[in-house]
Every structure is written in structure tokens, then in C-alpha cells.
C-alpha positions in Angstrom: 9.0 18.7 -86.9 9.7 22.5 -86.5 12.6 23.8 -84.8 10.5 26.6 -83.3 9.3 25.5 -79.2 5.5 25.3 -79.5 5.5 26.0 -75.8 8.0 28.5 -74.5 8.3 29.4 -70.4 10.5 31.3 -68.8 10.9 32.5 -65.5 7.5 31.3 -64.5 6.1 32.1 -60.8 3.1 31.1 -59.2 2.2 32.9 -56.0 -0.6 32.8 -53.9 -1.9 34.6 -50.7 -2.9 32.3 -47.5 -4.5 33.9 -45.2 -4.4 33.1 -41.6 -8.0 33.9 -39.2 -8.0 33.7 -36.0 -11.0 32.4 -34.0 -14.1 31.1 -35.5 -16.2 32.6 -38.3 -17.3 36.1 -38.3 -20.8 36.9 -38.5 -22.3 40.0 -40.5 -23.5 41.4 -37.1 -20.2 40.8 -35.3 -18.6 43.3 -38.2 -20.9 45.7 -37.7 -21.1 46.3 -33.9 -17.1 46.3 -34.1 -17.3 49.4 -36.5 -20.0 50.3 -33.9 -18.2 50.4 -31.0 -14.6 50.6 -32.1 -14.3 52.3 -35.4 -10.6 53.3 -35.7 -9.5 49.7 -34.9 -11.5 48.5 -37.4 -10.2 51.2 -39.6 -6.7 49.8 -38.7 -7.1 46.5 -39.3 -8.8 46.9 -42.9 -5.4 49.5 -43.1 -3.0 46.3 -42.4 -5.3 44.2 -44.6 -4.8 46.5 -47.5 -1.0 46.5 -46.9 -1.0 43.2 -46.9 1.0 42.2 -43.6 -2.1 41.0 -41.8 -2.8 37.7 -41.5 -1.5 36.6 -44.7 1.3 34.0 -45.6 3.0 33.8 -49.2 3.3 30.5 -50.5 5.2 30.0 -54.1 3.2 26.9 -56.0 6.1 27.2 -58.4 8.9 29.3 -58.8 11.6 29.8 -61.6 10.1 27.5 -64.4 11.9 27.9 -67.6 11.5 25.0 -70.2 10.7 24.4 -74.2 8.3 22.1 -75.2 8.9 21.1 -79.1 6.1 20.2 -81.5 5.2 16.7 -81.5 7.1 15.8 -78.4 5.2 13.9 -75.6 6.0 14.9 -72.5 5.1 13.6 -69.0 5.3 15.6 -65.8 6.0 13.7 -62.2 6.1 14.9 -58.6 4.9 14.6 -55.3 1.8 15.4 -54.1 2.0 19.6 -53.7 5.0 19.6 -56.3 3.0 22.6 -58.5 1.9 19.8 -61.4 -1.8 20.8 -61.9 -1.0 24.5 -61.0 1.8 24.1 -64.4 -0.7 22.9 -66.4 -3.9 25.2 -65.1 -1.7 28.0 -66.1 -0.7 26.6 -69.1 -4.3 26.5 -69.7 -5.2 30.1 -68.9 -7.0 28.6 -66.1 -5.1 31.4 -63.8 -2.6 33.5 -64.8 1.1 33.2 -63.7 2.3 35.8 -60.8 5.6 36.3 -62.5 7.2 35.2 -66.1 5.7 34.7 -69.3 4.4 31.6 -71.3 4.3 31.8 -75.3 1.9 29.0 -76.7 2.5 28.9 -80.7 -0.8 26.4 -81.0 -4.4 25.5 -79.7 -4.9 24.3 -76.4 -7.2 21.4 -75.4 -6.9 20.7 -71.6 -8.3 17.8 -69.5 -7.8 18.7 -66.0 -10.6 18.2 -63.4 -13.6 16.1 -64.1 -16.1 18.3 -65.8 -13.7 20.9 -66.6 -14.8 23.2 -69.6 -18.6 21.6 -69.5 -21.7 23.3 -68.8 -23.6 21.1 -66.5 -26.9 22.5 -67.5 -26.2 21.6 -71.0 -26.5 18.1 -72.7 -23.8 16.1 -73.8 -25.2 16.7 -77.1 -24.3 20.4 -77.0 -21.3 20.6 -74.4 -19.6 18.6 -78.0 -21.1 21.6 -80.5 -20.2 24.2 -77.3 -16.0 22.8 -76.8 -15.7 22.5 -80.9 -16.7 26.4 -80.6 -14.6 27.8 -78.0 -11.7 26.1 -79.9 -12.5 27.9 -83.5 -14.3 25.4 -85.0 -17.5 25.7 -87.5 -20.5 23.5 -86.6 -19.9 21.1 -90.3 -16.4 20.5 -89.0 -17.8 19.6 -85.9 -20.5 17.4 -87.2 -18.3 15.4 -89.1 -16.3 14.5 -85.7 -19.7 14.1 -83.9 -20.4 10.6 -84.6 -16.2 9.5 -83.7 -16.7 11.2 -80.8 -19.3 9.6 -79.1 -18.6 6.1 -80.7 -15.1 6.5 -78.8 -17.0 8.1 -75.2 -19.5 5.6 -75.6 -22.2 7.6 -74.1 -24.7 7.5 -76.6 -28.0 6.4 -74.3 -27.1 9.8 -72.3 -26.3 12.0 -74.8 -29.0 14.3 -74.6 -28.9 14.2 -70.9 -27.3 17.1 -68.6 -24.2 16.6 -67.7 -24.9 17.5 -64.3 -26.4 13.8 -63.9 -23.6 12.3 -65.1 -20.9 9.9 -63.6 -17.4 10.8 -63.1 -16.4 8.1 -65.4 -19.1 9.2 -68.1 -17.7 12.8 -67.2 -14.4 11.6 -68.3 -14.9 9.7 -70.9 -17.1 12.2 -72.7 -14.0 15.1 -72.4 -11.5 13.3 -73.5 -13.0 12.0 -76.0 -13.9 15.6 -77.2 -10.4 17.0 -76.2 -8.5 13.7 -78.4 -10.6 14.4 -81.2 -11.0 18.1 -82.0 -7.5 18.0 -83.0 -5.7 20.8 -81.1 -2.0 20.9 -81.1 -1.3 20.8 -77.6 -3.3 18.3 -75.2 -3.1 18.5 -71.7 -4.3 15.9 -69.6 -3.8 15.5 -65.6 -4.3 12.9 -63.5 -7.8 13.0 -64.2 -8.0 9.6 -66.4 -7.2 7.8 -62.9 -11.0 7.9 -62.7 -12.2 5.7 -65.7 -12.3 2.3 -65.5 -9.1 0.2 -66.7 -10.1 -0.6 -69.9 -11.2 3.0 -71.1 -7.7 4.1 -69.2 -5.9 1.8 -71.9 -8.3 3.2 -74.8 -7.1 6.8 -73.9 -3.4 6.0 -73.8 -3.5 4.1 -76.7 -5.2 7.2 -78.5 -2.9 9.3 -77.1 0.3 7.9 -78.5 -1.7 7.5 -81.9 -2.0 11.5 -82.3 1.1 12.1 -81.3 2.7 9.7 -84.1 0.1 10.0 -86.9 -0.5 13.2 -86.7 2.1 15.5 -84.6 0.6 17.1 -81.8 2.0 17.8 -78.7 0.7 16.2 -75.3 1.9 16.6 -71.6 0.6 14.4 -69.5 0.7 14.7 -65.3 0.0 11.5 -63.7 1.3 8.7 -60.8 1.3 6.1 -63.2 5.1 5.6 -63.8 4.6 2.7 -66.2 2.0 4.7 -68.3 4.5 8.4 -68.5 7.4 5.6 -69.4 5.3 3.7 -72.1 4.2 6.7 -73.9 6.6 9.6 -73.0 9.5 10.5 -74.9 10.3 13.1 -71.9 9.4 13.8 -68.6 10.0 16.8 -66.5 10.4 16.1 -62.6 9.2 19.0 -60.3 9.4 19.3 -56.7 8.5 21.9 -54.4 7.4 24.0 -57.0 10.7 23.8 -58.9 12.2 21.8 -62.2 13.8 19.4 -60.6 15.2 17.5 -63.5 14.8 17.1 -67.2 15.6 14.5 -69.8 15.3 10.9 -70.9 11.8 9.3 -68.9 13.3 6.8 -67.8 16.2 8.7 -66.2 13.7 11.1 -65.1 11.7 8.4 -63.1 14.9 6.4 -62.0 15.7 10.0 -60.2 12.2 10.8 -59.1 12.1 6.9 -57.4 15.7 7.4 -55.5 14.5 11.0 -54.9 11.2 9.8 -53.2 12.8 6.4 -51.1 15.5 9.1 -49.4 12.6 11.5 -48.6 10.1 8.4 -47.9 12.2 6.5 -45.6 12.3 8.7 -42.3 14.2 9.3 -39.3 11.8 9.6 -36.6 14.5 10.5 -33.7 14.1 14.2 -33.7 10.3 14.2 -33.8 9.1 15.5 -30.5 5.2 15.4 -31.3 4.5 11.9 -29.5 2.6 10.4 -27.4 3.3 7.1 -24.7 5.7 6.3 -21.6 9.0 5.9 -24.0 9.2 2.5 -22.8 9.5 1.9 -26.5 11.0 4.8 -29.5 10.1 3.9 -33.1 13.4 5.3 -35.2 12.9 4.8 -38.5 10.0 4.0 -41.3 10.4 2.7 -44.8 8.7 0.1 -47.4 10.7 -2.5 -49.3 9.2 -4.9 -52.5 9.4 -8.1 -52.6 13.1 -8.7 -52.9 13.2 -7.1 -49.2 15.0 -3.9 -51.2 13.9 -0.6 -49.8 11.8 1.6 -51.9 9.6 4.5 -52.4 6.8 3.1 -54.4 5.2 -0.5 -55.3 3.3 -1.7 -58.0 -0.5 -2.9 -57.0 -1.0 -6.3 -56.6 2.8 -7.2 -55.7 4.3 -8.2 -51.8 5.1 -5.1 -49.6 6.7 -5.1 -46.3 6.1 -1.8 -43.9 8.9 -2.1 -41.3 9.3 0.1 -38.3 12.3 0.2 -36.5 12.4 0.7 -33.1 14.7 1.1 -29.7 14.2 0.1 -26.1 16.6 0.8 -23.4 15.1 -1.7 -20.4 14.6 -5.0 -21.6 12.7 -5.8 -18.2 9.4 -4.1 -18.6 8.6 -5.3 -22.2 5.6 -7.5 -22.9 2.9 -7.9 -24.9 4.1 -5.4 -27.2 1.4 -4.5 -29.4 2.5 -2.7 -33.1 -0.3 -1.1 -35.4 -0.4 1.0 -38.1 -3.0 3.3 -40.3 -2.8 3.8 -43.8 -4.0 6.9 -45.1 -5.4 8.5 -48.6 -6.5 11.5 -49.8 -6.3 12.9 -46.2 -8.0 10.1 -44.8 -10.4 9.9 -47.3 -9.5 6.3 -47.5 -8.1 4.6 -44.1 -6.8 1.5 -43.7 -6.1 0.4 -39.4 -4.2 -2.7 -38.9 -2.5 -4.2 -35.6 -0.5 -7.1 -34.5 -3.2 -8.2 -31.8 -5.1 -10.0 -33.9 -2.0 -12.2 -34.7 1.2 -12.2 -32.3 1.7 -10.3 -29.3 6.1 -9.7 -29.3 7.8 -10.6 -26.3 11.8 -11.6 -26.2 13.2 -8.5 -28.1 16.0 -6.7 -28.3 17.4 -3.3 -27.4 16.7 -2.3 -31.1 15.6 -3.7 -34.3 12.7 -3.8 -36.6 8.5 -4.5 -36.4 8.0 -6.1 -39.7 4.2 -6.8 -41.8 4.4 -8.5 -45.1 1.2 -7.8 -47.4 0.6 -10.2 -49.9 -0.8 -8.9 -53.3 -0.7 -5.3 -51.8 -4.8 -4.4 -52.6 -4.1 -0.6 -52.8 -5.5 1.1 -56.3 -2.9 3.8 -57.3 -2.1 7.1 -55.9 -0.1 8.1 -53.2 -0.3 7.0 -49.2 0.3 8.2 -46.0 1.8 6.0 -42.9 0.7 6.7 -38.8 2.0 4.1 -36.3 2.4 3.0 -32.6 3.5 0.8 -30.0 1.6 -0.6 -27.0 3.3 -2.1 -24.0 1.0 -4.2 -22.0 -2.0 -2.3 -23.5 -0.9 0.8 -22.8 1.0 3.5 -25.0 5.0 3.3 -25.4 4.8 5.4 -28.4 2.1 7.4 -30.6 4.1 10.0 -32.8 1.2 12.3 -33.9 2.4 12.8 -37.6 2.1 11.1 -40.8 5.8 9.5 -40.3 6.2 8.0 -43.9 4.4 7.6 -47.3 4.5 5.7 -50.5 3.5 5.4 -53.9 1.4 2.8 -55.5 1.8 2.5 -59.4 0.5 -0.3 -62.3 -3.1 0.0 -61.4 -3.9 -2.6 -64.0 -3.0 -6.2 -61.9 -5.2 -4.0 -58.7 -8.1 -4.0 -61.1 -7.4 -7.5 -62.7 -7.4 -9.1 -59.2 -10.8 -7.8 -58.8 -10.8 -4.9 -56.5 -12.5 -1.5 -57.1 -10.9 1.3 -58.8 -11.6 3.2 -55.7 -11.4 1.2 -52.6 -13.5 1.4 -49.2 -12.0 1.9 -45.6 -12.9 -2.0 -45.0 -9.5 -3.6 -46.9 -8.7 -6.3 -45.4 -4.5 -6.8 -45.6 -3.5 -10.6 -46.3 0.2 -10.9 -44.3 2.1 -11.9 -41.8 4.4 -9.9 -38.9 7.6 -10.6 -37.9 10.4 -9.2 -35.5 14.2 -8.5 -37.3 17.3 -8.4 -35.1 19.1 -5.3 -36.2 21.7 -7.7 -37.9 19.3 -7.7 -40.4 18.9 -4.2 -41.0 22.8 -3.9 -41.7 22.6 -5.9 -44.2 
């Protein structure tokens, strides 16, 4: 293995521009009757525009990256939602240049990123494989000879000489990474992007990834939220949060930190949040999720026991009845939304000044990714509490024993969550 970094960054920025409109959309006409009838305002605005301190917010995707990447090494990058993970790895692409540092790439580049990414969708199958062979340097007999592995391996060959525009995000997938694994470049960058194949093809993919990285040296990095796949194949793993390199090192030291990281940012105080709706009779406090040993966490693997507990105060005992908890689950900006309440099971009455709403799922039905928690309290059918935030999330990891039990890789809004609720004295919660 050489000595010399096949990837070198250092002081890497990303910056970009947000702009901020006020009002609605602006028609073509609207601009012109305001040059019309008030032409040095409009002169004055395009001025600030120009300048740049109109309207316009900076926000830093990431800032300060320095790292070496080593040839052969297989590295995994982890993070939050919004941490700068695809923007790292578009750049490292020349997807979009970097606002500040500079990147030195001693090797070919092969990148996975987005479904369809680096295909022309007017073109067949057929000839995106001849067109991603040329735009990496090689001749057409080099790519015939890979032709026939390729497919065999995307197993797509009914569609082959169909546009690509027709096909499936899992045949998308399948076809480019098949074409990226096996036109041999030295670096291969894959995002979360293999999340959309089916759970067999996933395990083909990993399986072929840790086979060119052994047998024949090439470098991979590899974004995803699969813990258990970045510990299983990654020899390191790089931790970035907010933008920034938060740690670097040993995988599993990397995802022990990102874990304890994620339960102190996942498990939140609710106290100061003003944003809420209801009479007060009742103040939720705190969210959190533990596993199945009741221990508190940030993440869960699909298919095992989950508890969501809210914690909650109440000042006057004498008012509180029928107290009615529910909670919404949220993906992908509610993409995917999952309601559940305690109505349809218990009603609490008899509790305490404080203590805990508790709702066990069995064999937690979620596919993987990461999810966002709403609540609130009824009193009597009307509102005690309705903060109007996300107040919590988590992370679901293992997607295998989701898909092995049956369910979809993506799930509908109409999951149906197997449990039980309970009420916890806060006694419990000191424990």
C-alpha cells in the first residue's frame, strides 16, 4: 500500500447563498411596471442584490475539513441528517466545487450518489455502460470485455436496451453500481443511495464492495445510516456534524461516539420551548427512546422492542381526567407519517404530579433512516399541551430483520404499531 494519501483535503469549505423573498412569487409583469413606475428603487434594490446584503443568508454545509484518505483504506462517513455527508462527497466528485480549500485526488473517481446520477435518461442501458466506461478513460474492447459481468451482476438484461428514463429506482441502482464496482476506478464513492435496492441486492453490493477493496486495493468511502453495514466493512469511519469533522479513528469507536453523541442530542428537554399549544393543565418535560432493556438510546435496530416515553408535570391533581397522550412519527418531512394515541386503549386517570407516558412497540416496523417525534396531551378532550416542534428523533438501523419480517422497504402512512401504554411514577425515571 503506498505511503502517499490518495485523497488529500485541507481546509475545505462549503458555502452557499440562501436567499430570503418576501411575499409570494413575482410575476414578469409585476417587474416590469415596478421599473415603470419606480425606477430608482428598483435600481436600488438590484444595487443591494449585487452587494449581496439583500435578502440573502450564508449557511456553511461544511467548514474546516482537513483529512487523508490512504490507498486501499475503506472508509465510512456517519452524521445526522444536514451534517454536510453528501455535500463531502458531491465535491469530492467534482459535482460542485468547494468555496474554500483544496482537494488533491491521486486516482480515478467512480461515484454513486443519487439515483440516476451520471446516466443519460434518453439513452439505453446498453449505451449509458459504453457512455460511463468513456468518461472514465476507457477504450470500447476494455469495456466489452466487462460488458457481459456487468449486466450478469445488475441483472437487468430484459431492459437493457430500454431508456433509462423508464426504469425503476431499484433497476436505476442496480445498473450504476454495478457499472461503478466494475469499471475498476481507484476511488468509489457510494452514498446512501443503496438504501433503495431490495435486501438481497443491498448484501450483493456490500459483499462486492469489501471484495475490491481486499483483492484488488481500491479505495471506497461509503455515507450511509446503516451502522452495522459501515462497522462490517469499514476499517475507518469519519463522524461529521454540523458541517465539521467531528471525530476520526477506529469504526467502532467512531459509532460508539456518534451513538452517545446522538442519545444526548435526541433525548430533549422540552421546558424552555415556548411554541405550544393547550391550557397547561399538563407540561410534557422531557422526550427520549429506550431498547428493549428499558436503557435510553438514540437509535434501534428494525424489528426489535422500542419504548417512546414522554415525561410530563402537572401542578393540580384535581382537574385531571381522561388524559389522552398521542404521538406522530415523522419521515422524510412527513413523507411517511405514522399517528398513534392512547384512546384507542386506556384513558389515564390517578397520576402524579410528574412522571412518564410510556408506549412499548413490539418488533418496531420502521425500515431504516432517520425519524422525527410530535406529541400531545388531552385533558378531558381538550388540549393540555401541543408543542408545535418536532421535540425528538431517532434512528432506525439493521434493515435486514424489517425486511425478513415482511414489510416493504419503503413503508406507507397506514403502519399499524403492535404495543402497549403504560404510566411510570417518577421513581422510575431515577433509576
Amino acid at each position: 500500500m503506498s505511503s502517499k494519501p490518495i485523497i488529500e483535503i485541507k481546509n475545505l469549505g462549503k458555502k452557499y447563498n440562501i436567499r430570503h423573498q418576501k411575499g409570494g412569487y413575482v410575476t414578469l409583469r409585476d417587474v416590469i411596471m415596478g421599473v415603470i413606475k419606480n425606477p430608482f428603487k428598483f435600481a436600488k434594490q438590484k444595487a443591494k442584490e449585487v452587494a449581496g446584503i439583500s435578502g440573502k443568508e450564508e449557511f456553511w454545509a461544511l467548514k474546516d475539513i482537513n483529512l487523508e484518505i490512504k490507498r486501499g483504506e475503506v472508509v465510512g462517513i456517519i452524521g445526522p441528517n444536514g451534517a454536510g455527508k453528501s455535500t463531502l462527497l458531491k465535491i469530492l466528485s467534482q459535482i460542485t466545487p468547494p468555496t474554500t480549500g483544496e482537494i488533491r485526488i491521486n486516482g480515478t473517481v467512480s461515484s454513486l450518489l443519487e439515483v440516476g446520477t451520471g446516466f443519460h435518461p434518453e439513452l439505453s442501458g446498453r449505451e449509458n455502460i459504453f457512455l460511463n466506461g468513456a468518461i472514465l478513460g476507457m477504450t470500447r474492447e476494455e469495456m466489452s470485455k466487462k460488458f457481459d459481468t456487468i449486466v450478469e451482476f445488475a441483472g437487468i438484461e430484459k431492459f437493457l436496451d430500454t431508456q433509462v428514463k423508464h426504469y425503476s429506482s431499484g433497476m436505476y441502482v442496480r445498473l450504476a453500481f454495478s457499472v461503478a464496482a466494475h469499471l475498476e476506478p481507484d476511488i468509489l464513492i457510494v452514498d446512501e443511495v443503496l438504501a433503495v435496492g431490495d435486501a438481497e441486492f443491498q448484501k450483493k453490493c456490500l459483499g462486492k464492495m469489501e471484495e475490491v477493496t481486499k483483492n484488488e486495493g481500491r479505495t471506497i468511502l461509503f455515507v450511509s445510516h446503516n451502522l452495522s453495514a459501515i462497522h462490517g466493512l469499514c476499517t475507518k469511519a469519519i463522524f461529521l456534524e454540523q458541517g465539521q469533522v467531528a471525530m476520526i479513528g477506529e469504526t467502532k469507536k467512531v459509532i460508539e461516539h456518534y451513538q452517545d453523541s446522538g442519545a444526548k442530542l435526541r433525548a430533549t428537554d422540552l421546558r424552555m420551548e415556548t411554541d405550544r399549544g393547550g391550557d397547561g393543565k399538563i407540561r410534557l418535560v422531557s422526550f427520549h427512546i429506550e431498547n428493549d432493556m428499558d436503557e435510553k438510546t438514540s437509535s434501534i435496530e428494525s424489528g426489535k422492542d422500542m419504548s417512546i416515553v414522554l415525561s410530563y408535570e402537572c401542578k393540580k391533581l384535581e382537574d385531571i381526567h381522561d388524559v389522552d397522550v398521542g404521538f406522530t412519527i415523522l419521515k422524510n418531512s412527513a413523507s411517511i407519517c405514522i399517528l398513534h394515541s392512547s384512546y384507542s386503549q386506556t384513558l389515564f386517570n390517578n397520576l402524579s404530579h410528574e412522571g412518564s407516558f410510556r408506549f412499548r412497540i413490539d418488533s418496531t416496523p420502521f425500515s431504516e433512516g432517520t425519524y422525527d417525534v410530535g406529541a400531545r396531551v388531552l385533558v378531558n378532550g381538550s388540549y393540555a399541551d401541543n408543542p408545535k416542534r418536532i421535540i425528538g428523533s431517532f434512528a432506525i438501523t439493521n434493515p435486514e430483520i424489517y425486511i425478513k419480517k415482511g414489510y416493504k422497504t419503503h413503508p406507507s402512512s397506514m403502519i399499524i404499531l403492535r404495543g402497549d401504554w403504560s404510566h411510570t411514577p417518577p421513581k422510575y425515571h431515577e433509576k
